[in-house]
VODRENSE-467265 format. One record per residue (C-alpha): y negated, z negated, x. Coordinates in steps of 0.02 Angstrom, whole numbers, plus 50000, padded with zeros to 5 digits. Layout:
<pts>
YZX...
</pts>
This chain:
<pts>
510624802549634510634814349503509484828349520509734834849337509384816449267507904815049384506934833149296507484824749098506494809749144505194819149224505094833949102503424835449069502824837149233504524847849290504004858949160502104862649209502994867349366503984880249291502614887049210501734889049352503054896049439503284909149295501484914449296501324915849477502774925449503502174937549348500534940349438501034943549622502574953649552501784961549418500244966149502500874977749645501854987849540500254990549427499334996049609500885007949643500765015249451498755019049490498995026349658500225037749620499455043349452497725045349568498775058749683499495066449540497835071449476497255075549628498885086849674498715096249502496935099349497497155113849624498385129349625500135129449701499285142849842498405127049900499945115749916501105126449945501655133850127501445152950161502125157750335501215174750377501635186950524500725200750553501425211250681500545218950812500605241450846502305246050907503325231550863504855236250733504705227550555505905218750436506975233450358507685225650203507745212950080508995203050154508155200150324506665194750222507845182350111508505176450310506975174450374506555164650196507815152950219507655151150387505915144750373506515133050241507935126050338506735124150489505595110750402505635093550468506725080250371504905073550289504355089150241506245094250167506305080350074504995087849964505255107649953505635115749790507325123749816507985125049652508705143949608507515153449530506075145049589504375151849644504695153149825504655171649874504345185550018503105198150023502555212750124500775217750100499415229450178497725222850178495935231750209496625250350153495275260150132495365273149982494935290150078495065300949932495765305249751497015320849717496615328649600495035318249521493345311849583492995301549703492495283049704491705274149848492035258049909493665254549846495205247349913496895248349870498305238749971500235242849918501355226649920503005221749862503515206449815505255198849793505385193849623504025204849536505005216949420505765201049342503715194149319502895208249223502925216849078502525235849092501325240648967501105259649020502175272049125503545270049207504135256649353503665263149546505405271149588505915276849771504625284849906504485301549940503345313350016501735324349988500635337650046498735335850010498225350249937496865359350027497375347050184498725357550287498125347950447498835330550361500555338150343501815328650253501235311850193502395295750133502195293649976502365275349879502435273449680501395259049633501075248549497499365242849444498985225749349498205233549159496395223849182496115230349354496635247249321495205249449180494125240149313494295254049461494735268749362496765268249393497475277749249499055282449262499515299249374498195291149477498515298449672497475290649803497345296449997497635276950066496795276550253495515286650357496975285950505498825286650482498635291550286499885288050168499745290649980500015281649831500025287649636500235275549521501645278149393501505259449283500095247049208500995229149192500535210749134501015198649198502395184449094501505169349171499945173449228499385156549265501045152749344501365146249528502055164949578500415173449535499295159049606499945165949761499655185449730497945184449624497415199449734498725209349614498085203649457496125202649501494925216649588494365206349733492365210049754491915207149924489985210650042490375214350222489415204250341487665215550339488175226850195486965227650056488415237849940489965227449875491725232949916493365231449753494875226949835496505228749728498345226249774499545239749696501465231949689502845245449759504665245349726506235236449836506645256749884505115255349989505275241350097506015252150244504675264650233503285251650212503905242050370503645256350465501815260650458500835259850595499725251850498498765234050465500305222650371500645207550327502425198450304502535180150193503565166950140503145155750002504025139950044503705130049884503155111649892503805098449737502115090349708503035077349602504105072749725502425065149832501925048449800501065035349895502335028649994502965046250063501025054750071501095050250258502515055450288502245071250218500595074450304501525071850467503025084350414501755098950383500735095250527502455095350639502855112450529501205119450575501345114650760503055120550782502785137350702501155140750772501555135950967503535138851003504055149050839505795150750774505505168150796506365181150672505745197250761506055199650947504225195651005503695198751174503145184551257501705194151358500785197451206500155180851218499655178051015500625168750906501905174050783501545164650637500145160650531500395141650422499345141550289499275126750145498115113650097499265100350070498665090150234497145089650221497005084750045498365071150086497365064450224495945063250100497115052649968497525041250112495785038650171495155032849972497005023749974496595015350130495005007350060495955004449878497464992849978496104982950068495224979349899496944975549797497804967949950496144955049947496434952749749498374948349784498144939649941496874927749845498104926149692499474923249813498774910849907497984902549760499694902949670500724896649824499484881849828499234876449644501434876049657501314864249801500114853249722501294853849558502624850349698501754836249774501474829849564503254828349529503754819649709502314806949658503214805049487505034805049588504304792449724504794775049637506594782649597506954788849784506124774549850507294762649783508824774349835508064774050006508104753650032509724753049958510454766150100510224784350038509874795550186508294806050261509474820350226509994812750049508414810049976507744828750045509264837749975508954827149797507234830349802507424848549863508774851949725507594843749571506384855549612507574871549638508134869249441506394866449397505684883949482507134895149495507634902249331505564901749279505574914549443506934922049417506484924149214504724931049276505484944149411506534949949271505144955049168503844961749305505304977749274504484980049094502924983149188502835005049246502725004349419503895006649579504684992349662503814990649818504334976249964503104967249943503854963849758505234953849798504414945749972502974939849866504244933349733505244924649865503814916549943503444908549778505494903449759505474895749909503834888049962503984874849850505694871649857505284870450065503844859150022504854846149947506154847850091504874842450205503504831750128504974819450044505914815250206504194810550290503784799850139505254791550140505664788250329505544768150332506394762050183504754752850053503464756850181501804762650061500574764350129498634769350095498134786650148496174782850124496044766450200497024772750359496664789950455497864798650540497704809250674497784826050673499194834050763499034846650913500114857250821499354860150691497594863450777498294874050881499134885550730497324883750630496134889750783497764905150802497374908950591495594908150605495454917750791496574931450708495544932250562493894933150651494874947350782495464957250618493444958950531492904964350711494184976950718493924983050545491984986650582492464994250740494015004250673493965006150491495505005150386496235020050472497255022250636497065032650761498645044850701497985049550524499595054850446500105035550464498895030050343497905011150327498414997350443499244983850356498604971850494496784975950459497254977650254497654957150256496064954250361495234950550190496314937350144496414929950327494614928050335494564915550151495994904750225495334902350400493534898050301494534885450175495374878750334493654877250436492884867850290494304856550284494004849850436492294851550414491784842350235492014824350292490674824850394489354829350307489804816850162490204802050285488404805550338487724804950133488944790250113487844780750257486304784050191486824777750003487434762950077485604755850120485394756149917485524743349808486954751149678488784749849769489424764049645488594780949769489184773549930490964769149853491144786949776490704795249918491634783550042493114787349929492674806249937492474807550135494274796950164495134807850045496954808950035497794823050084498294829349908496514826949864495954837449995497104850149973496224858649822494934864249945496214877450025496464883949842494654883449756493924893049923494874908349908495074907849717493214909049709492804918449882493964932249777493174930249625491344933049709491684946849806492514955249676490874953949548489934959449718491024974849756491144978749554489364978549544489014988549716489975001749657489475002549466487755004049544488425016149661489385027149516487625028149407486875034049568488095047549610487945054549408486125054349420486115064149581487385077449477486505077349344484725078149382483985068449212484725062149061485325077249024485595098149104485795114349020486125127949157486095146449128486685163549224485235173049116483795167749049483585155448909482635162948762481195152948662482075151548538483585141448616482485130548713481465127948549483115122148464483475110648607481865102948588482495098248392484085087848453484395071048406483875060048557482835071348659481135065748689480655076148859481125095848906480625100949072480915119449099481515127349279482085142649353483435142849489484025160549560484015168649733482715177449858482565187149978481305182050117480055193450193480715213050218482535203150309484205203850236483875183250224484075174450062483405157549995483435147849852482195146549743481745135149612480285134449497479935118049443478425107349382478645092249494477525082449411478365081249234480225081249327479575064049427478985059149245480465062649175481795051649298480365037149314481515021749343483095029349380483725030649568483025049849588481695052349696480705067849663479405074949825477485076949773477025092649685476345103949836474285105449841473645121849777472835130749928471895143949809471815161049818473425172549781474695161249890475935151349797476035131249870477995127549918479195115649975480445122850082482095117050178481775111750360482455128250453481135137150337479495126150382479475135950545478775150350455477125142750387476705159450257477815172250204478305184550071479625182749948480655194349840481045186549672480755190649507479065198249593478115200049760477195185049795476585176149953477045158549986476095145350079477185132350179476485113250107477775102650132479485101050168480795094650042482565085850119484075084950043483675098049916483445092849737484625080849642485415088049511484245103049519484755111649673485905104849806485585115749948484775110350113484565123550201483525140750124482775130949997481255136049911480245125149769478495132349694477695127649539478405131949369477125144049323477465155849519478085171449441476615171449311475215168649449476055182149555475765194449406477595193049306477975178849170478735162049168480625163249169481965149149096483565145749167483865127249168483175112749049483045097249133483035084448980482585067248936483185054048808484355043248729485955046348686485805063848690487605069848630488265084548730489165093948568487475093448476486675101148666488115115548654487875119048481486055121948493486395133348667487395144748552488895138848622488965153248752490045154748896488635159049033487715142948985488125125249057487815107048980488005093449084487625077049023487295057249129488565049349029490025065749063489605064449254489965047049241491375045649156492175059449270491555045549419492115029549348493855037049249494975040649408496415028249411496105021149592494195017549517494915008949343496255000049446495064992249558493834986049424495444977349331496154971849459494584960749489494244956349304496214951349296496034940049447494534931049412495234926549259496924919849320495974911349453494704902549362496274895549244497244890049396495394883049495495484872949329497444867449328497084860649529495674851549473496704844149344498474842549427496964834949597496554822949461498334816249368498994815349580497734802649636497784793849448498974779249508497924775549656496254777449576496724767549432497424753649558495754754249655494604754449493495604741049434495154728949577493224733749538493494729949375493744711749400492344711649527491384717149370491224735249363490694743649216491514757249113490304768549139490044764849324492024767849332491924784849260490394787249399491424784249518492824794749480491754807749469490854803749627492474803949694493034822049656491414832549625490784832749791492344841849877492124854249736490264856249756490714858549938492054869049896491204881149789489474882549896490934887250042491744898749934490034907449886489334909150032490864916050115491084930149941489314935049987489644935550179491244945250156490684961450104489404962050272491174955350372491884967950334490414983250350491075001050333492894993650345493054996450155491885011650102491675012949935490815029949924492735039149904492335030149715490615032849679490945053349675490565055749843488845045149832488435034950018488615018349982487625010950142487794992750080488314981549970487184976549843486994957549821486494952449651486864935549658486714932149486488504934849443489094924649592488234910049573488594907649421490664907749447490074894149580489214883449445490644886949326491904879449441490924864749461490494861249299492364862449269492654850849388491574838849338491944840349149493764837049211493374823249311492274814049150493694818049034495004809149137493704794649172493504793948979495544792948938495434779549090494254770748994495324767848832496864757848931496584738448947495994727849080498004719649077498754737249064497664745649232498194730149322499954731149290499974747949365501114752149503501374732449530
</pts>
C-alpha cells in the first residue's frame, strides 16, 4: 500500500486537512507570541513612566558618631563594585555595567542647618548640605566662577571662640542659587554644633538634566521646600557639590552623612518571563544587605542597627505587573486553550474524514493479509504527508509575527503535528481488527470502558478542584516573586472540556426521552430523527466536545469584554467628574468661564471651588469644596456617578455641609477659608466626590454660594461641564492655554484606560477567537455532516422505497443533527455565563478598568445568546443544504451507495 497514491486519490479531502492543520498551527503559534509582544510592551511602559531613582538600587550607609569613614575615591569605587558583584545571579543578569554608565558613589550631608552668612545678611530657614559625587565635574557646565578646588580653613570673623573652621568650596546649581540668594563669594556658617563653612566659588548646569545621573541627585539641581511636622514656616533645602580634594576631610565630620551607591538596573533587559525572577533577586539583595551585610567598614556588631539602607522601587512595581499579568494569562490562556482544543478536535474529525474515505482501500488490504501494524503505519504515514509540511509551513511563518518564542510555541505546534497523526495510529487498527467486519455504530451500543470513565471523572474532578482553588487563592501563589500559577491559569479551559465531556454523556438521555414521546404520533419522521439523534455515532457525537468550548469561549469573552468596557467608562467617569473638567491653581476669571460657556458642544457649566482649610483655631486642615449639588446631580443624570443630596439649609449665619466621616464627630464648627464662617454638620458624604475631590478623610462640601453668605464673594476654580463631543483643544484654547489650568476630558480618561497593551490585547484576543471559532464551529458541522453522508444516505435510501418523501428526507437529516447542536450550544451558553461566577475574584479585572472595583461581572446576555442562535442556525442551514444536494442524486444512484 502506497501511502502517496492513497492522498492523490483522496486529495480533496487530504487537502482540507492541511488546511486545517495550517490554520491551527498559525493560531496557537501565532497567538502566544502576540501575548508575549503585549506583555512586555505593557512593562515597558510601565518601567519608563517613572525615573531611574525608582528602579534603580541605591545602597546607603550612614554611619553612626565615632566610626572612621571612607577616605578616598577608590574605597568608594571598591565598595561600588563590591555591591555590584554581590547581587544575586537574577538580579546580575540585569545591572547596567557598561563603562561610563550612570552608576555612581556619593557622599552627602543632609539636614545642615545654615547658622549664619560672612560677610552678608542673614536668611532664615535655609539649608545647605555639601556632597560630592563621582562623576559630577564631567556632568555640568560651569556658567559662573570657578570649579570648588581643595579645602582649607577659616576663622569667623568676630567668632574667636569657633577657632579654625574646615572650609569646603562648593558649587551651586544656577536656578537654585537665584532661588536662595547664593551668588558667588557666598560664605555660609554650615551647623549650630561642629560648624564647618562653605563659600561657594561656581554656578553650573547641568549637560543632561533629565538624565538617569541627576534623577538620582535632584536635591542638587532643585531647592527642596519642606514643613516640619507642627511648623507653620517652610524650610529650602539645597545640596552644594564639593570637589574629589575633599572627600578625606568630608569623611571626617562628626557630623550627620550619608554614603551611596547607584547600582544601575537595565530596564530593557526585564521582560515577562524574567519579572519574577527579578523581583526575587532584589528582594534576596535587600535581605542580604539589610540583615548579614557584606560589610565595607569595620562595624561593630554591638551597635545593633544595620549597615545598609536598600532603596528602589523596582519590586514593588514588578509585583504589581505580575499581579495585572496574572489575571491577563488566565484570560489569554482561556482564549488559546479554547482555540487549542477546538483546533485539535476539528483535525481529528478531518482525521476521522479521510480514514472514512481510506476505509474501502484498507479494508480490502486487510482480507487479503495486510497487518494491524500494516494498515496503522499506511494509514499513519497518509496522514503525516498530508499535515506535516502545512505545520511545518505555518510554524515557519508564526516567526514573521514580533513576539518571543515562548514553550508553549513549539508544544502547542507539536500537539497539533502529532495528535492527528496519533489518531489515525489508533482509530485505524481498531477499525480494521477482523478482516470485512462493518458494522453499525447506531444500531449497536457499546459499552463504555472503565478506563475511560475513570480518566473523564479525573478531568472533570480536577477541573471542578482548580475553580475552587482559584476563588479561594486567586491567580497568585503564596511566594509573590513567582508570579500566576500555571495550574490555576488552565483551570479555564479545564472547566469547558469537563462540561463538553459531562454533556456527552449526558445528551442521550434527554432526547431518548423526546424520541419516546414522538413515537405515540402519527408522523414516523420526529421519532426517526430523534432516534437517529440519541444513537449517534461516535463521529457524530464528537462535535459536541468542539462546539462547547468554541462557544463557552466565545461567550465568556463578549461577557468579560463587556464587564470591563462597562467597567473602563466607569473608572473615566469617576476621574473625570462630567463630560468634561477644567481645573485651576488660581481663580478662573468671568471672562474665561464666559468663553467656555461659547464652545462647541457644551450645553451645561457648573462652577466649583476646591482649595484647603483650616478647621477651628487647630493646625488641622480639610478640604473644601464649594459646589451646587443640585445642578452637578443634573449634570451626570444617567451616567454611573452618584452625587449625595444638597445639605438642608438650617437658617441663620451657619453654612449646611457634608463632611468626611472622622469630621461628623464635630457637629458645628468654624472654618478658615477664603473667610470666617461657621459650618453646620448635615450629612455625611463617603468616598469623597468623583472626579471633584477624591479625598475621604477632611473633606468638606457647602453650597456654591458659602463664601458669599459668610460675607466674601463666590470664587471659581474648577468647571464641571456638560455636552457632546466637547473637544479638549477647543477647552484649552478658550482657558488661555495657561500652564496653572487643567482640562481633562471623558473621552482622554478613557482612552488613557482602554489604550494599555495588556487592555487592547485582551479585547483582540477575544474578537480574533470568536471569529476563528465560529469558522471552525461551522467546518465541524460540515466535516459532522460529509462523515455520516455514506451512512445517512444508505439509511434514507431504505426509507425511500418505504415511500419517504424528499422533503421528509431533508427533515430528517436535519432532525438528525440539530438537536446535538441545540444541546450543544444551550450547554455552551449556559456554561460562558456560569464561568465568569466559577471563577469569582480568580480573574479581577479592575488592574484594567484604571483601578475601578469591578465586584461582578456584568451579564448582558444579549451578545451571548445570540452567538448561541448563530451556531444553530448554522447548523441547521448546513444540515438543509446537504439535505438539498441529497435531494438532486437518483433513487438508483442512493441505492447503489456503499453496496
Amino acid at each position: 500500500m502506497n501511502p502517496v497514491l492513497l492522498l492523490r486519490v483522496h486529495r480533496g479531502t487530504a487537502t482540507v486537512l492541511a488546511l486545517l492543520a495550517f490554520s491551527a498551527v498559525l493560531l496557537v503559534a501565532g497567538l502566544p507570541r502576540m501575548f508575549e509582544r503585549s506583555y512586555d510592551t505593557s512593562l515597558r511602559g510601565t518601567l519608563d513612566q517613572v525615573g531611574a531613582n525608582i528602579t534603580d538600587i541605591t545602597v546607603a550607609m550612614r554611619p553612626p558618631g565615632g566610626v572612621a569613614g571612607l577616605s578616598g575615591e577608590d574605597q568608594l569605587r571598591a565598595a561600588y563594585t563590591h555591591f555590584v558583584a554581590a547581587a544575586p545571579p537574577a538580579l546580575a543578569a540585569v545591572l547596567d555595567r557598561r563603562p561610563g554608565g550612570h552608576g555612581h558613589s556619593a557622599i552627602k550631608t543632609y539636614g545642615t542647618p545654615v547658622a549664619g552668612r560672612i560677610g552678608s545678611p542673614p536668611r532664615a530657614y535655609q539649608y545647605v548640605n555639601v556632597a560630592w559625587l563621582e562623576g559630577a565635574d564631567r556632568r555640568v557646565r560651569y556658567v559662573a566662577g570657578a570649579a570648588p578646588g581643595a579645602p582649607s580653613v577659616m576663622r569667623v570673623p568676630g567668632r574667636p571662640d569657633l577657632g579654625e573652621l574646615p572650609l569646603f568650596e562648593v558649587a551651586v546649581a544656577a536656578g537654585p542659587s537665584r532661588q536662595m540668594d547664593l551668588k558667588i563669594g557666598t560664605t555660609l556658617l554650615l551647623g549650630n554644633s561642629r560648624p564647618v563653612i562653605a563659600r561657594v566659588t561656581a554656578l553650573f548646569q547641568p549637560l543632561e538634566p533629565g538624565g538617569p545621573y541627576w534623577n538620582h541627585n535632584l536635591d542638587a539641581l532643585n531647592v527642596t521646600v519642606r514643613r516640619p511636622p507642627g511648623g507653620d514656616v517652610d524650610e529650602n533645602h539645597i545640596t552644594a557639590l564639593t570637589s574629589t580634594a575633599s572627600i578625606p576631610l568630608l569623611s571626617r565630620q562628626d557630623r550627620e552623612l550619608s554614603y551611596e551607591w547607584v547600582v544601575p538596573v537595565r530596564t530593557t533587559a526585564i521582560d515577562a518571563r524574567n519579572a519574577a525572577a527579578t523581583t526575587g533577586g532584589v528582594i534576596e539583595y535587600r535581605r542580604e544587605l539589610t540583615t548579614d551585610a557584606y560589610r565595607v567598614l569595620d562595624y561593630v556588631s554591638a551597635l545593633g542597627v544595620s549597615p545598609y539602607e536598600v532603596t528602589t522601587a523596582l519590586p514593588e512595581m514588578l509585583q504589581r505587573f505580575l499581579a495585572r499579568l496574572a489575571t491577563a494569562q488566565a484570560l489569554l490562556f482561556l482564549v488559546l486553550g479554547g482555540v487549542l482544543v477546538v483546533a485539535a478536535g476539528v483535525l481529528g474529525l478531518a482525521t476521522r474524514l479521510l480514514a472514512e474515505r481510506l476505509r474501502p482501500a484498507l479494508a480490502l488490504a486487510r482480507a487479503r493479509g495486510a497487518s494491524t501494524g500494516r494498515i496503522a503505519g499506511t494509514g499513519a504515514a497518509a496522514v503525516a504527508l498530508a499535515v506535516l509540511p502545512p505545520v511545518l509551513a505555518g510554524y515557519g511563518l508564526t516567526f514573521l509575527i514580533p513576539g518571543p518564542v515562548t514553550p508553549v510555541v513549539h508544544i502547542g505546534t507539536l500537539l497539533l503535528a502529532l495528535a492527528p497523526i496519533g489518531y489515525a495510529a489508533v482509530l485505524l487498527p481498531l477499525t480494521h481488527r477482523r478482516p470485512l467486519a462493518d458494522r453499525r455504530e447506531d444500531m449497536v451500543a457499546r459499552r463504555v470502558s472503565p478506563r475511560r470513565v475513570v480518566l473523564e471523572v479525573l478531568v472533570v474532578a480536577l477541573a471542578l478542584a482548580g475553580a475552587y482553588l482559584l476563588r479561594t487563592r486567586g491567580l497568585a501563589t503564596d511566594a509573590a516573586a513567582r508570579g500566576g500559577d500555571p495550574f490555576l491559569m488552565l483551570v479555564p479551559a479545564a472547566l469547558t472540556v469537563a462540561a463538553a465531556l459531562i454533556t456527552l454523556r449526558c445528551y442521550p438521555y434527554p432526547l431518548r426521552l423526546v424520541a419516546w414521546l414522538t413515537a405515540r404520533a402519527r408522523p414516523a419522521v420526529p421519532f426517526v430523527g430523534l432516534a437517529l439523534a440519541a444513537r449517534a455515532r461516535s463521529v457524530t457525537a464528537l462535535p459536541m466536545l468542539i462546539l462547547l468550548p468554541a462557544l463557552a469561549v466565545s461567550v465568556f469573552g463578549a461577557v468579560a469584554g463587556g464587564t470591563l468596557d462597562a467597567a473602563q467608562r466607569a473608572a473615566a467617569w469617576q476621574a473625570t467628574g462630567a463630560g468634561a473638567r477644567v481645573d485651576s491653581a488660581a481663580e478662573l476669571a468671568p471672562a474665561t468661564v464666559d468663553r467656555v460657556r461659547r464652545v462647541p458642544g457644551v450645553r451645561t457649566v457648573v462652577p466649583a471651588d476646591r482649595g484647603t482649610a483650616q478647621v477651628g483655631l487647630s493646625g488641622r486642615t480639610a478640604t473644601v469644596v464649594a459646589i451646587d449639588l443640585d445642578a452637578y446631580r443634573r449634570l451626570v443624570a444617567g451616567t454611573p456617578l452618584r452625587v449625595p443630596q444638597a445639605p438642608a439649609d438650617p437658617g441663620g449665619r451657619a453654612v449646611p455641609a457634608l463632611v468626611s466621616p472622622d469630621l461628623y464627630a464635630l457637629g458645628s464648627f468654624e472654618i478658615g477659608w477664603h473667610v470666617r464662617m461657621q459650618l453646620a454638620v448635615k450629612g455625611v458624604v463617603q468616598g469623597g466626590l468623583p472626579g471633584v475631590a477624591f479625598a475621604e478623610r477632611s473633606l468638606i462640601v457647602v453650597p456654591y454660594d458659602a463664601s458669599r453668605r459668610a460675607g466674601s464673594r463666590d470664587h471659581t476654580t474648577m468647571l464641571l461641564i456638560g455636552g457632546d463631543g466637547v473637544d479638549q483643544a477647543r477647552l484649552t484654547e478658550a482657558t488661555g492655554g495657561r500652564r496653572d489650568i487643567l482640562v481633562t476630558t471623558f473621552e482622554g480618561s478613557l482612552a488613557k484606560v482602554n489604550d494599555t497593551p495588556l487592555t487592547g490585547t485582551i479585547k483582540n484576543s477575544f474578537a480574533l477567537a470568536t471569529v476563528a471559532l465560529a469558522g471552525y464551529a461551522l467546518l465541524t458541522v460540515i466535516l459532522a455532516l460529509v462523515i455520516g453522508a455514506t451512512d445517512r444516505t444508505r439509511a434514507l435510501s431504505y426509507l425511500r422505497t418505504l415511500g419517504l418523501s424528499e422533503r421528509q428526507a431533508a427533515g430528517l437529516t436535519v432532525l438528525e443533527i440539530t438537536p446535538l447542536v441545540l444541546l450543544t450550544a444551550c450547554a455552551g451558553l449556559a456554561l460562558g455565563l456560569v464561568l465568569p461566577a466559577a471563577l469569582g475574584r480568580g480573574i479581577d479585572l479592575s488592574a484594567y478598568a484604571g483601578g475601578q472595583a469591578v465586584p461582578a461581572y456584568q451579564l448582558n446576555v444579549t451578545t451571548p445568546v445570540l452567538l448561541a442562535a448563530g451556531l444553530v442556525a448554522v447548523t441547521m442551514a448546513g444540515a438543509f443544504l446537504h439535505a438539498a444536494i441529497g435531494r438532486r442524486r437518483s433513487l438508483g444512484s442512493i441505492l447503489r451507495v456503499g453496496e
